[in-house]
C-alpha positions, -999 to +999 in steps of 0.1 A: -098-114-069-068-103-084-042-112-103-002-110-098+007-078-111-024-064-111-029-031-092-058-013-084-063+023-095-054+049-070-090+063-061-106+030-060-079+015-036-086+045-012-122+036-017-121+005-005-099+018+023-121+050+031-152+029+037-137-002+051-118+020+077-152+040+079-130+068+075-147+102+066-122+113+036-097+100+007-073+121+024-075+106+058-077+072+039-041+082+018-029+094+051-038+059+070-025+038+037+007+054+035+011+050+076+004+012+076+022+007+045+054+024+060+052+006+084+048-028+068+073-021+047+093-019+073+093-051+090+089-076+059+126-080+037+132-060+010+114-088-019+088-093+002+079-055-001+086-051-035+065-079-044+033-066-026+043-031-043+029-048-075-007-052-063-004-013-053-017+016-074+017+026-081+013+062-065+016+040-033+041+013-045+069+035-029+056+037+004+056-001+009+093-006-007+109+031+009+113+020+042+124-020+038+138-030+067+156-063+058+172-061+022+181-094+010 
């Protein structure tokens, strides 16, 4: 498991998504991560997102705090 604070690297995140998505490519997994965490980002508050961000390989910490929909 992993620890607060903690991210993953950037290829083995889109590992994990590739084949868990049973997707055929690390660019359609980093397309698909980027989507859903847009989106995610999106609909939790502003904390919220910039806490998750800190599991994230930071190349993707962005795309979950960009889009906040709820700043408190």
């Amino acid at each position: 498991m992993f620890e607060a604070g903690q991210a993953l690297e950037a290829d083995e995140f889109l590992d994990r998504v590739q084949q868990l998505a049973g997707l055929d490519s690390q660019t359609a997994a980093q397309n698909a991560t980027i989507a859903v965490l847009h989106m995610l980002g999106g609909r939790i508050t502003e904390r919220e997102a910039v806490d998750l961000a800190t599991y994230l390989p930071k190349e993707f910490a962005d795309a979950m705090t960009e889009f906040s929909a709820h700043p408190r």
